[in-house]
C-alpha positions in Angstrom: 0.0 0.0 0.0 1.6 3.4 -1.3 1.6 6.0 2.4 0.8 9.8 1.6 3.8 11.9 2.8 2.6 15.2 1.5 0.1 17.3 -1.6 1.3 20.1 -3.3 -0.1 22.6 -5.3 1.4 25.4 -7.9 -0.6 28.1 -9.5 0.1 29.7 -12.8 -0.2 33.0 -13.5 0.0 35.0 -16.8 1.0 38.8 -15.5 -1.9 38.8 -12.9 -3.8 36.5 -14.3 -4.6 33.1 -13.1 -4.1 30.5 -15.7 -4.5 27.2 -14.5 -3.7 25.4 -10.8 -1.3 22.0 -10.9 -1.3 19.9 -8.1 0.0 16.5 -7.0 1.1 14.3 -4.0 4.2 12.8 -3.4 3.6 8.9 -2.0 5.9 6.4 -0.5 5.0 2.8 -2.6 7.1 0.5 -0.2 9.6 -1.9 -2.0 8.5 -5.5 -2.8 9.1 -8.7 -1.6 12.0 -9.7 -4.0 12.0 -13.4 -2.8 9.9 -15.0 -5.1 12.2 -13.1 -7.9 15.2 -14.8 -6.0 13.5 -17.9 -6.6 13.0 -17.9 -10.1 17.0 -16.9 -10.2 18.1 -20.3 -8.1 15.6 -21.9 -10.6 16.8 -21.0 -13.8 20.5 -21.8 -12.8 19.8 -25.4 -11.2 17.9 -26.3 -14.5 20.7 -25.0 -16.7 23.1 -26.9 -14.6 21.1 -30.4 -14.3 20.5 -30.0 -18.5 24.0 -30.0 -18.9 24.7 -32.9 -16.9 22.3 -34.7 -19.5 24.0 -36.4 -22.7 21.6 -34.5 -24.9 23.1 -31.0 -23.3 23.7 -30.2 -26.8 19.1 -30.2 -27.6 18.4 -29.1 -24.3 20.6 -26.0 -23.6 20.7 -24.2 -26.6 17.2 -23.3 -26.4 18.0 -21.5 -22.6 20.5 -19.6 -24.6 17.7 -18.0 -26.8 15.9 -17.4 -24.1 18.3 -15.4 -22.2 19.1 -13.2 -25.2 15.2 -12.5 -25.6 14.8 -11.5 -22.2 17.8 -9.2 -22.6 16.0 -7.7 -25.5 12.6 -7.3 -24.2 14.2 -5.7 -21.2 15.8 -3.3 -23.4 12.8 -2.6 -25.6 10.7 -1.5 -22.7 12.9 0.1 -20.5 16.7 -0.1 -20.7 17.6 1.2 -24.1 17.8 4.8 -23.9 20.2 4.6 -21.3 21.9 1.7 -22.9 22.6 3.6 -25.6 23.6 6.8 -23.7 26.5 3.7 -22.5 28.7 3.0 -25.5 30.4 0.9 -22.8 27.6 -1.4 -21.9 26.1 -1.7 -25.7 28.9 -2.6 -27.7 29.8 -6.3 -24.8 25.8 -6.8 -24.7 25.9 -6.9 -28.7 28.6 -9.1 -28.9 27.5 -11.5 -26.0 24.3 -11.8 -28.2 26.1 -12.9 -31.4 28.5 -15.0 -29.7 25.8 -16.9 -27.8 23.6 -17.5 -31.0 26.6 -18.6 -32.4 27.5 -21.0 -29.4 23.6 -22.4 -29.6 24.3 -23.2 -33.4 27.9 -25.0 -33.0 26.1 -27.2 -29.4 23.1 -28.4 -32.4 25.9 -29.0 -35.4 28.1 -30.8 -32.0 31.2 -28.5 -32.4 33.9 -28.8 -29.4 34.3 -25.3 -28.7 30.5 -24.6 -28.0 30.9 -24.8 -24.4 33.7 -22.5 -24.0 31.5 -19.9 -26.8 28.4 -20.6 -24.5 30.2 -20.0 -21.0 31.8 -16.9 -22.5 28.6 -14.7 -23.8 25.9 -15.9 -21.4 28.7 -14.4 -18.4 28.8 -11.3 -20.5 25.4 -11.1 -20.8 24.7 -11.5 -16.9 27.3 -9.1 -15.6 26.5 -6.8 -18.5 22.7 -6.8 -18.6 21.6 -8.6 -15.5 23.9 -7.6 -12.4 23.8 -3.6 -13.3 19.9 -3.8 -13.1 19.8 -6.1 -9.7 18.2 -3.2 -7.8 15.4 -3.4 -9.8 14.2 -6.2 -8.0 14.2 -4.0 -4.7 12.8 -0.8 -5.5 9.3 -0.2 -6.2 9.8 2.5 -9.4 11.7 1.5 -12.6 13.0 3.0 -15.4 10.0 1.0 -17.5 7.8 1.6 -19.9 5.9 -1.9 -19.1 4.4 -3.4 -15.7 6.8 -3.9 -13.2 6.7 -7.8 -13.1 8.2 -7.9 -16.8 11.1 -6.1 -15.8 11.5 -7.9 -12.6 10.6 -11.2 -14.5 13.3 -10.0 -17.2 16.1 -9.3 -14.7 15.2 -12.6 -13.0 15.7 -14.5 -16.2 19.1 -13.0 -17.2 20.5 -13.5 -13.9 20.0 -17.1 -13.8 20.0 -18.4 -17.1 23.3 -16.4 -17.2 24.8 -17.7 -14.1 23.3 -21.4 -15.1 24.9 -21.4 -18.4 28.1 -20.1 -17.6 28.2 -23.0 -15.0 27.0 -25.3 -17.7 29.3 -24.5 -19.9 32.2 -24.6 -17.6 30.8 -28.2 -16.6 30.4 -29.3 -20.1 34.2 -27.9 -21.0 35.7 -29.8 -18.0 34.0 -33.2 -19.0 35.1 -33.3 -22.1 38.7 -31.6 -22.4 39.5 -32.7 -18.9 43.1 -31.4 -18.2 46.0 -33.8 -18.2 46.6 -35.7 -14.7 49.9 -35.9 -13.3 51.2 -39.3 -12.8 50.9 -41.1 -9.1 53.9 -41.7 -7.0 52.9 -45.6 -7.4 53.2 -45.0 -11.2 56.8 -43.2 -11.0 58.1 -46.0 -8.9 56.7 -48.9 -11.1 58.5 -46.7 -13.7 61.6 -46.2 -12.1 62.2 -49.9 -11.3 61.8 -51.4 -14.9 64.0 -48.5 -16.3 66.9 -50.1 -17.7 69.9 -49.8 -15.4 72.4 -46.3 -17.1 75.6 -47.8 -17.7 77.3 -44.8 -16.7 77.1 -45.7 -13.4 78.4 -49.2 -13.7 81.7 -49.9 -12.4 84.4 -50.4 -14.7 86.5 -53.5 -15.2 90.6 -52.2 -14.4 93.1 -53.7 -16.8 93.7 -57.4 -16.9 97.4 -58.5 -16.5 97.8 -60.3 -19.7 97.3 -56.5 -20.9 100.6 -55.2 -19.7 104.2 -56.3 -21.5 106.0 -59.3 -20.0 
């Protein structure tokens, strides 16, 4: 429930006279419960990361990664893009996030290896980009929106954790299948070392025999 704090009132006059009266009322709209936005966030990300424990990742996650991008744009479209664009900064990563994740959805379909690096890259841009610098929209009570307030709650909710999901996802997917190269166990360097053939360097060496030396 918005509180009344105060009503104002401010004539206007042409010379001396009275043209028309404006008024208004300044009202505090208490924040809401951002919770249930929270929710959606731990959501997204759990799905993201249980899809790409799946050996179909490569159907299942690319459609999340159009899904982020759309929210990014509808968020932009109704609210974000004039003072996107007044950001250079923030545009140019944001536009290059959303062709390098369509790009990394189209190699995960056509099974190419460096999709989940592609994938992990963008959608992190994407969230710290687009999702993190809008956060306190899920606290305040006014936004910067030209739609209702739950699609640009629902929006931010939606970047956040299909960008944290698929950057976990595609971190996941990396590691399982370019897994780095393990060093070998102590057990393995002594089986080594004991079946290595013996340097013969180190072998003594035989002196001179006496049928060597001159009567």
């Amino acid at each position: 429930m918005a509180r009344l704090v105060a009503e104002w009132t401010l004539p206007l006059r042409y010379g001396t006279l009275p043209v028309v009266v404006v008024s208004g009322r300044l009202s505090w709209v208490p924040a809401p419960w951002p919770w249930p936005w929270l929710g959606v966030v731990v959501g997204l990300a759990s799905l993201s990361w249980v899809l790409a424990g799946l050996p179909q990742w490569r159907v299942a996650l690319p459609p999340l990664v159009v899904c982020l991008v759309l929210a990014n744009l509808v968020h932009l479209a109704f609210g974000g893009l004039r003072s996107a664009l007044a950001a250079a900064d923030q545009v140019v990563p944001a536009v290059l996030a959303w062709v390098l994740g369509s790009l990394s959805a189209v190699a995960a379909v056509r099974g190419r290896s460096w999709a989940p690096y592609a994938m992990a890259l963008s959608t992190a841009t994407i969230g710290v980009v687009s999702g993190l610098t809008d956060l306190a929209e899920l606290t305040h009570s006014q936004l910067p929106s030209a739609g209702p307030p739950w699609l640009a709650r629902g929006c931010v909710s939606a970047i956040l954790g299909l960008a944290l999901g698929l950057t976990l996802a595609g971190w996941r997917i990396w590691r399982r299948e370019q897994p780095l190269p393990r060093q070998p166990s102590s057990a393995t360097l002594r089986a080594a070392s004991s079946t290595s053939p013996a340097d013969d360097s180190l072998a003594p060496t035989a002196g001179p025999r006496p049928a060597d030396f001159p009567g």
